[in-house]
Every structure is written in C-alpha cells, then in structure tokens.
ZAKOLLUM-430701 format. One record per residue (C-alpha): residue number from 1; x, y negated, z negated. Coordinates in steps of 0.5 Angstrom, whole numbers, plus 500, padded with zeros to 3 digits. Each point is the difference from the previous one (the first is absolute). Layout:
[site NUM [X Y Z]],
...
END
This chain:
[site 1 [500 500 500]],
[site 2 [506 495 500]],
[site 3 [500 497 506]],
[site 4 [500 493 503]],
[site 5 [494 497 505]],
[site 6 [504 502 506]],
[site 7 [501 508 499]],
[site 8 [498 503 506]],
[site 9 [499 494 504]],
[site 10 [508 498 500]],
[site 11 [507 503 499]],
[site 12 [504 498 495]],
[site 13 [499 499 493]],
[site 14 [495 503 499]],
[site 15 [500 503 492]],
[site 16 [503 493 498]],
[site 17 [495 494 498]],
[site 18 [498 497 492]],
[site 19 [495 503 496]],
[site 20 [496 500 493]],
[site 21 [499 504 495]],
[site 22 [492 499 497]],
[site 23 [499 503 492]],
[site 24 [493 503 501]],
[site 25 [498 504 493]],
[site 26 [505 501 494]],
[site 27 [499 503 493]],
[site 28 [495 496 494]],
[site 29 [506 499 497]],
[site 30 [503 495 505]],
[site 31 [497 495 504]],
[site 32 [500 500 507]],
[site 33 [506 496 504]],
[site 34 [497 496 506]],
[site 35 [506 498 502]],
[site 36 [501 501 506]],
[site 37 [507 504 501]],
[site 38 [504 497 507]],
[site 39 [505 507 503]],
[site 40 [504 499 506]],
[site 41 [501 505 504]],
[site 42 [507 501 506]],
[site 43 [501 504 505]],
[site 44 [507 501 502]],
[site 45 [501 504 506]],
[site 46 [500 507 501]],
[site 47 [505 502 495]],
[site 48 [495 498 494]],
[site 49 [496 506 499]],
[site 50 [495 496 496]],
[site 51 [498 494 496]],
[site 52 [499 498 494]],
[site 53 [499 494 495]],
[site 54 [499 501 493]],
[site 55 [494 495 496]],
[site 56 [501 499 492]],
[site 57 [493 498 497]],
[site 58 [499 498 493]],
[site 59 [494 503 495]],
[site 60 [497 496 495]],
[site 61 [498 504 495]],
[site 62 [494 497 495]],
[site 63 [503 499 493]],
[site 64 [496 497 494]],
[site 65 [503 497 493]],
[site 66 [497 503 494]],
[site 67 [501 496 494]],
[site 68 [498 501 493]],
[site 69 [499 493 496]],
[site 70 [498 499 493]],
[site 71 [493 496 500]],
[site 72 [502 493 496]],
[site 73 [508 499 503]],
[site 74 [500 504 506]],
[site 75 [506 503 498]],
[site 76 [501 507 503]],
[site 77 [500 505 495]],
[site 78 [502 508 501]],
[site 79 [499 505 497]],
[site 80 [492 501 502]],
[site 81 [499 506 505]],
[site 82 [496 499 506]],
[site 83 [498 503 506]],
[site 84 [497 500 507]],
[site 85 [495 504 504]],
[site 86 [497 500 505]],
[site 87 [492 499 502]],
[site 88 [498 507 499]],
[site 89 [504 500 493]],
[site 90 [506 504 503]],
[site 91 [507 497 497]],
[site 92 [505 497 503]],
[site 93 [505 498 495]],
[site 94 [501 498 493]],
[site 95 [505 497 496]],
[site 96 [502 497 493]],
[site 97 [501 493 500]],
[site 98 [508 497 498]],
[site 99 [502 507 502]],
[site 100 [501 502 509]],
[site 101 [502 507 498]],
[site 102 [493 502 498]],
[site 103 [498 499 506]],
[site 104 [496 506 503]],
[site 105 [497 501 507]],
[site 106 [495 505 502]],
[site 107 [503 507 502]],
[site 108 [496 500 506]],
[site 109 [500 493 502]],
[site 110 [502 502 507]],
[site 111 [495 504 501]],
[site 112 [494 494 498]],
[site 113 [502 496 506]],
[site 114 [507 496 496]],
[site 115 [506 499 504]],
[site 116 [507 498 496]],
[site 117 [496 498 494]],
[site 118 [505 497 495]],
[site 119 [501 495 494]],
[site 120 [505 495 498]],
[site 121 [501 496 493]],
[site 122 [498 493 502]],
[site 123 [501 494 495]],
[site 124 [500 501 493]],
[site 125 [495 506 498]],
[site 126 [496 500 506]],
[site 127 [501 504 506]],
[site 128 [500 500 508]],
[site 129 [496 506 504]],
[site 130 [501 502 507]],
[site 131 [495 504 505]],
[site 132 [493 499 497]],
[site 133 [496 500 506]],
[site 134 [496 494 502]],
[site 135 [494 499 501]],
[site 136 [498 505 493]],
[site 137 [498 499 494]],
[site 138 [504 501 494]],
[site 139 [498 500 492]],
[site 140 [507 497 495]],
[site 141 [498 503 494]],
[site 142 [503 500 493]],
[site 143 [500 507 497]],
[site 144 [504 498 493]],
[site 145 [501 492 498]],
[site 146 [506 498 497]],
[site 147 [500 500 492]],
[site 148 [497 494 497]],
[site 149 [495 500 507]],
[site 150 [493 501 503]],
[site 151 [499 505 506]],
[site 152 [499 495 506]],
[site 153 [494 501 504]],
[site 154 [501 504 507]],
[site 155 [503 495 507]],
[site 156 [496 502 506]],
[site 157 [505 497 506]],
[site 158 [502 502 507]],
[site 159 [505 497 505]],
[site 160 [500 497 506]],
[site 161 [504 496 505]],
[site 162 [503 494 500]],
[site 163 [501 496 506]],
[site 164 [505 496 495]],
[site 165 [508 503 501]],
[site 166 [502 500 494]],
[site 167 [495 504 497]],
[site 168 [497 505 505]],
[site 169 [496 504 495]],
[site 170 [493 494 496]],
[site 171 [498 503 495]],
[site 172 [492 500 499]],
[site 173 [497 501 493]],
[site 174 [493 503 499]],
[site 175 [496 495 495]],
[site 176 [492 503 500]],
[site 177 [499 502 508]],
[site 178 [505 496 503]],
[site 179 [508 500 501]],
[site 180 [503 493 499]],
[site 181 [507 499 502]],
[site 182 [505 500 493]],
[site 183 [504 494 497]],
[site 184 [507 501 503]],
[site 185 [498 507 503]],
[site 186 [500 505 495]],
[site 187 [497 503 496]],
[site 188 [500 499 492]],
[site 189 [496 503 494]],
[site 190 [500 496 494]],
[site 191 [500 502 493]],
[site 192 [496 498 494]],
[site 193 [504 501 493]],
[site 194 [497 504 495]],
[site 195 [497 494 494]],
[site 196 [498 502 493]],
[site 197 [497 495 495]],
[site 198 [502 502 493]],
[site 199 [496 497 495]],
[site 200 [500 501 492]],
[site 201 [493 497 497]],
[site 202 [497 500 493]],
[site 203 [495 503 498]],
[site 204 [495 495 497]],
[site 205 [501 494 505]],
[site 206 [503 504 507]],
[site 207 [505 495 500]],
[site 208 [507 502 502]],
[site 209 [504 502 493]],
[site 210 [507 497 500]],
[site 211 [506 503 495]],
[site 212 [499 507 503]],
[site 213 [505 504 502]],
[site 214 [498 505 506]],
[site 215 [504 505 505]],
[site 216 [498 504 506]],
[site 217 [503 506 502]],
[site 218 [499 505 506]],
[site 219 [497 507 497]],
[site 220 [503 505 504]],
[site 221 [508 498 498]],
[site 222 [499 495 493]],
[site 223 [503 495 504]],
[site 224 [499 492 498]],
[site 225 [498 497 505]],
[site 226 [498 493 497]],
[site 227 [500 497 493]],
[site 228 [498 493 497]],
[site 229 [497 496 495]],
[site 230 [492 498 500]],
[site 231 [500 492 502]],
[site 232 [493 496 500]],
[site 233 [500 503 508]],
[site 234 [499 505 502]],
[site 235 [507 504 503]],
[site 236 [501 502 507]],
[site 237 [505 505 504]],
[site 238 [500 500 508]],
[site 239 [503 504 504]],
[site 240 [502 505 495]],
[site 241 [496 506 498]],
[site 242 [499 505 506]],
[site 243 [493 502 503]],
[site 244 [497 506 498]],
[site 245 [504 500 493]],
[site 246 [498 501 493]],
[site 247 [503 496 496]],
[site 248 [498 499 492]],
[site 249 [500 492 496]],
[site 250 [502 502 493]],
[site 251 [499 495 494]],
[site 252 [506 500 497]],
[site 253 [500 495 494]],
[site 254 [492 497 499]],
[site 255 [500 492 498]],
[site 256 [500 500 492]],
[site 257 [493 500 498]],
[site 258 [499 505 506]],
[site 259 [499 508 501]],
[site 260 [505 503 504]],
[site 261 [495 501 508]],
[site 262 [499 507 502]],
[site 263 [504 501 507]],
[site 264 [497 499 506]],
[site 265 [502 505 506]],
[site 266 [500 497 508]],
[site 267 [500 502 506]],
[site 268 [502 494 505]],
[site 269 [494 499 506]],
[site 270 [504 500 507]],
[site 271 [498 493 502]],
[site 272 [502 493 499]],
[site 273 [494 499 495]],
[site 274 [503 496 493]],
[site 275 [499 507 496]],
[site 276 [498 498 492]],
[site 277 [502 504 494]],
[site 278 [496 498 494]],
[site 279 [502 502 493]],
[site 280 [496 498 494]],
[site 281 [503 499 493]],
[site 282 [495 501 494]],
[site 283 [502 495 493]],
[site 284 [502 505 493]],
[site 285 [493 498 495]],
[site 286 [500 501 493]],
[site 287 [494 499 496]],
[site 288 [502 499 492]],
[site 289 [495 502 495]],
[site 290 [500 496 494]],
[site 291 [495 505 495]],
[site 292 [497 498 493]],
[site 293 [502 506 495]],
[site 294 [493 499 497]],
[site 295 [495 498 506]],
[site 296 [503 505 506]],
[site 297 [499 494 503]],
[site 298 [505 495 504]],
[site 299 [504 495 495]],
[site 300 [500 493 502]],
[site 301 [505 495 497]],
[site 302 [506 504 501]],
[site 303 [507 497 503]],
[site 304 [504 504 504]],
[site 305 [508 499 503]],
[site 306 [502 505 505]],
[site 307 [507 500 500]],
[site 308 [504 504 506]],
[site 309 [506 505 498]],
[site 310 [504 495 500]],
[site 311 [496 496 494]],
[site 312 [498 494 506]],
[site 313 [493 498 499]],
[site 314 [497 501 506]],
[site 315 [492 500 498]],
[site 316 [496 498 494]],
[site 317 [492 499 499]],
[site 318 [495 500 495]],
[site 319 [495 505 500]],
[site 320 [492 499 500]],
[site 321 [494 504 501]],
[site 322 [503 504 506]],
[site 323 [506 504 502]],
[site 324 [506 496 502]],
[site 325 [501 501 508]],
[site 326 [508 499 502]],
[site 327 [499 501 507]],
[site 328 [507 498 504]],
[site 329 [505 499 495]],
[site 330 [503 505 497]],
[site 331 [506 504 504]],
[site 332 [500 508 501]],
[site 333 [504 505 497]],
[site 334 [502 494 495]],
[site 335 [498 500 491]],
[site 336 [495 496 498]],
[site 337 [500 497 493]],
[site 338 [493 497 497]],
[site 339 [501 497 493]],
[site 340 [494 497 496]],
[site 341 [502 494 497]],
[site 342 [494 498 497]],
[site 343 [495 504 497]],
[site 344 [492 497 500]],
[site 345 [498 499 494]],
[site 346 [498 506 495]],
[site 347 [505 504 504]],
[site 348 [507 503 499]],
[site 349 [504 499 505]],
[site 350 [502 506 504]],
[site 351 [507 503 503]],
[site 352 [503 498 506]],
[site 353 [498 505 506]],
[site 354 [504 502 506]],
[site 355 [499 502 507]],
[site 356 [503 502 505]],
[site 357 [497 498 507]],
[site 358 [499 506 504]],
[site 359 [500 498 509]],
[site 360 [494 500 502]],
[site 361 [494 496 501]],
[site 362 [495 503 495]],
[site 363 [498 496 494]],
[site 364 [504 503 493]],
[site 365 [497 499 494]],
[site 366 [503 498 494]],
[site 367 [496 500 493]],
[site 368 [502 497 494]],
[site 369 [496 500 493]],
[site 370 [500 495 495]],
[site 371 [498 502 492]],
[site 372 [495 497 496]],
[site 373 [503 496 493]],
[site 374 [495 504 495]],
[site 375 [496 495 496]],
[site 376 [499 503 492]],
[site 377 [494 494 496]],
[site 378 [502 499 493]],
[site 379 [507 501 501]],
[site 380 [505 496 498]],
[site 381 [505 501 507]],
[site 382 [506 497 501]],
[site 383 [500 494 504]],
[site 384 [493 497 499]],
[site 385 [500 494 502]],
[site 386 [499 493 496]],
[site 387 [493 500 500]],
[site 388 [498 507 497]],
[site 389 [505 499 494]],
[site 390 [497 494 499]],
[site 391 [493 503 499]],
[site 392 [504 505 496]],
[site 393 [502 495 495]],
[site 394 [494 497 500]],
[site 395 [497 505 498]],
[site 396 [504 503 494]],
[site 397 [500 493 497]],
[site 398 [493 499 500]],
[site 399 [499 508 497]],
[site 400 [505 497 494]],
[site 401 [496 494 499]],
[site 402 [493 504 499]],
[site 403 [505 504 496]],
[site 404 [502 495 495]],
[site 405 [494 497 500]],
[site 406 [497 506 497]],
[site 407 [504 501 495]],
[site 408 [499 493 498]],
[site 409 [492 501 499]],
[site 410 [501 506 496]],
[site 411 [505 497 495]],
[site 412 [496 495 499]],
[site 413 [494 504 499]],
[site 414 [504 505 494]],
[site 415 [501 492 496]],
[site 416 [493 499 500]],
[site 417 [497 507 498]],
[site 418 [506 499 495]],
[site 419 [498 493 496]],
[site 420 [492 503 501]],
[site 421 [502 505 496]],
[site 422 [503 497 495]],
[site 423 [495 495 498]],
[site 424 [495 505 500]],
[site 425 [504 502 494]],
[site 426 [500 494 497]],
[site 427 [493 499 500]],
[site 428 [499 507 496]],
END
C-alpha cells in the first residue's frame, strides 16, 4: 500500500513519496494521539530491497493525584487507609497514606481491561495513579482513619481529558447527580477530627465543678490518655481519641466536700460531631441529731464546733427543733470531731463525738444525747442560787422568831399561876 499518486502511471520512484500515521483507537488507560505523525518514504535505486522509515508517537496515559487532608488545616495526613473501586464495587488499588510500600493493586487488573497500571508518591503523603480508564466512574474510600480521625465519606470521581497540555487528565468529582471539575484536578478526601466534650458537673446545680482531679484512660491496654483538673468550662480534647475505641473517665481526686464519681466508659462515634461525657459528683451530707436523754426528742440549744483531725475548725451551729443538715462540707475519708460547747439549760454537756466520713453520697448520720440534770424538791443542793437561799434564811429566822415568841408567852403564863397561888394563901 505505500506507493506514490504515480504508481502504474510512470516509471521511477514509485514507492518513494510523505505519508502520515493517524492513532484510531488505544486503550481507556490512554487517551488518544491525534497527531498526525509525518514519514517520509525513498526509493533509492534498485540495489534497495525495501524502504523504510521509522514513527515514534508518545501516549498520555491519565493520571490522577489522591491526596488526604485534614478538614481545619489541609494538612496532609498519613496513616488513613483508602481505596478505589470501580462502579461495580471490584477494587483496584488500596493503600496506607504516608507510606507507598502499602500499595496493593488487584491480582487481576490485566484481566479487568487496565493496562500498565502503576502509583508514585507524590507531594507529602498523597499520591500519583497512573492508568485508570477515563470516562469510568470510581468511589475514593477510606477503609481505616488516622487515630484522632473520622472516617470520611466515599468521593465518586471519574477522569477525562483536557485540552490543557500541561495536565492532560481533568478530574470531575460527582456532587448529587453531577460531576464538576475538581480544584487543581485532584481528587481530595477531608477528615474530621474526632471532639470529646468532658464535663464535670454538681449534682445540685448542674453546673461545672471546678477543683476535680480527672484521668482518661484506654480500656484495653490501661494507657493514660489524658489527665487534668475541672475548671469553671468544660475540658475539651481534638484529634486524639480514636473511633471505635473504649476508653474510661475515671474521677481520681473528688473536690473537698464531694464524693468520688463512679467511672463512666465511652466509645468514641465515627463522626465529627462534638461527643459530650458528663460526669456528675454528688456533695457528702451528714445529719447530726441532738437527743434529749428524758423526751427522746430533738434537744434545741445546744452548740457545737466540729474540728478536723488536724484540730482546725471547719464548721459550727446551734442546734434546734430539726436535724442539723451539713451538705458540701466536709471531705471523704477524713476524721470529724463535734464538740459541744454549751449544753442547753438543765442538760449536761455531752462527750466529744468523732466521725470519719465515708466517700459516698448518702446521708451519714450522726446522734449524740445529752443527759437531763435531775431535780430533788426540799433539797439542799450544792450550787443553788441566791434567790433560793434566801428564802431559805427566811424562813429559818421566822420558824425561830415564832419559837421564842412561844417561849416568852409560857414563862409569863407560870408567873401569873404562880402569884395567883400565893395570894390564895393569903386570904386563907
């Protein structure tokens, strides 16, 4: 077929003359060349046994960037397993970010129509992919996040040509039921950070307890993860926790005047949703009961000094018709002292009573009894007052005036019988 317009019409060079190759169809992995590729074709004489001429035409194969990026920073960030499949959900290739030897391509991807299929590193973590077919749709998904990350949500792209020469492959990312061309024509997945919301809160105002000294630690291996003291806010942690992890807010020191919280396990969500952890710490209540030794009843009047075990005064009250009620004062796993001072009238007062408060948040009760003074009537008693020994005298001086009154009366009574006698005499 190489022959010149004159073939069969003249004598000479036929077989010499310019001719042009034309690319009519290539593999999806390539796009293609529609140059028109110039030969030129001599014939020399007829020592030449043929002629020949040789055409070198260059493929552009598509090539695509993957890159993975954190959401706030676009930072790229390794260690997030991904993959990309085709529409019918066959994979083609997978990998770890951060590192090119994981890359894995599918055993049979000659067989699914892929030709010289291959993957470079590219800039910082993300990568470079070499003979996808064009004009397909692929899904970017990301099988495992990078500890402290969400998983993303699946990228639906596809590439197709440019008439730019500098990057022969656009690529087009699906957004609902359209493609759009990509910024910079890659492809980029974003993650989330995972958020954890801790808050420590009282149990009688649900407000946050500050003075709390908290740890968080992983349940499988005993790691500390975190640890801090309760502020006013609530305490915060991004990026760190990873999804699908157990992890457990321990309460290692309550605030004084508080019962150490119960621990509280979590499971961190896979998605980039601020995750709350609430944990609630009850106040320590003692109810001191003042008893009357003789009524059985609630003793009014008496006051009391409660001392810590390091003889510091921490609280002190007078009792009354009810239980005294000591909520938010006192502090787990110490020694309490309640000393009665002074003793309501007719009552002695009673012995010091110690307590050691226990860490928990149930009311512990405390009674102490206070003994009636007995009163004898007609009793001399030591310590009587002035008004009573007055009467006393009182009475005593008039019982001895009466006394001596008597007496008087009698002896003049005897004189009188007397001198009646004697003049009886007398007259006889």
């Amino acid at each position: 077929p190489v022959m010149d317009e004159g073939y069969g019409k003249m004598e000479g060079n036929l077989n010499s003359g310019d001719y042009y190759f034309l690319e009519e169809s290539v593999s999806d992995s390539y796009y293609i060349n529609r140059e028109k590729h110039q030969v030129h074709l001599e014939y020399k004489d007829q020592k030449t046994a043929a002629v020949s001429t040789k055409a070198v035409v260059k493929e552009e194969q598509t090539e695509t960037v993957i890159s993975k990026r954190m959401i706030a920073s676009s930072v790229e960030i390794k260690d997030c397993h991904l993959k990309i499949s085709d529409k019918n959900g066959n994979e083609i290739v997978s990998w770890i970010t951060g590192d090119i030897s994981s890359v894995k391509l599918n055993e049979k991807i000659y067989e699914m129509g892929y030709d010289n299929v291959r993957v470079e590193k590219g800039d910082g973590y993300a990568v470079k992919i070499y003979g996808l077919l064009h004009d397909r749709e692929y899904t970017l998904t990301e099988t495992k996040p990078s500890d402290g990350f969400v998983t993303a949500n699946d990228i639906t792209f596809k590439l197709v040509e440019s008439d730019d020469e500098n990057a022969k492959t656009k690529v087009l990312v699906k957004n609902g039921d359209s493609f759009t061309e990509n910024v910079d024509n890659q492809v980029i997945m974003y993650d989330d950070t995972t958020k954890i919301e801790f808050s420590k809160t009282d149990i009688t105002n649900g407000k946050e307890l500050p003075g709390c000294h908290m740890q968080v630690t992983d349940k499988d291996t005993g790691k500390v993860m975190d640890e801090w003291v309760s502020l006013r806010q609530s305490h915060v942690i991004e990026g760190k926790y990873v999804v699908g992890k157990t992890y457990v807010l321990t309460e290692t020191k309550p605030r004084d005047g508080y019962a150490t919280a119960t621990s509280i396990e979590f499971t961190v969500a896979d998605d980039g949703k601020v995750q709350k952890v609430n944990m609630v710490d009850d106040t320590i209540k003692v109810e001191f009961n003042k008893i009357a030794s003789d009524t059985k009843k609630q003793l009014g009047g008496a006051k009391y000094k409660v001392y810590d075990s390091k003889d510091k005064k921490v609280y002190e009250f007078t009792t009354g018709k009810k239980a005294e009620f000591i909520e938010g004062i006192f502090k787990a796993g110490e020694t309490y002292t309640f000393k009665e001072v002074d003793a309501p009238e007719h009552y002695k007062v009673a012995k010091d009573k110690k307590i050691r408060i226990k860490d928990t948040g149930k009311v512990q009760k405390l009674t102490v009894t206070d003994e009636r003074i007995p009163v004898v009537p007609d009793t001399p008693q030591t310590g009587i007052n002035g008004r009573t020994a007055g009467m006393a005298v009182s009475l005593i001086s008039l019982l001895l005036a009466l006394g001596c009154f008597a007496c008087v009366r009698a002896k003049d009574k005897s004189k009188y019988n007397f001198k009646k006698e004697k003049d009886d005499e007398e007259d006889n």
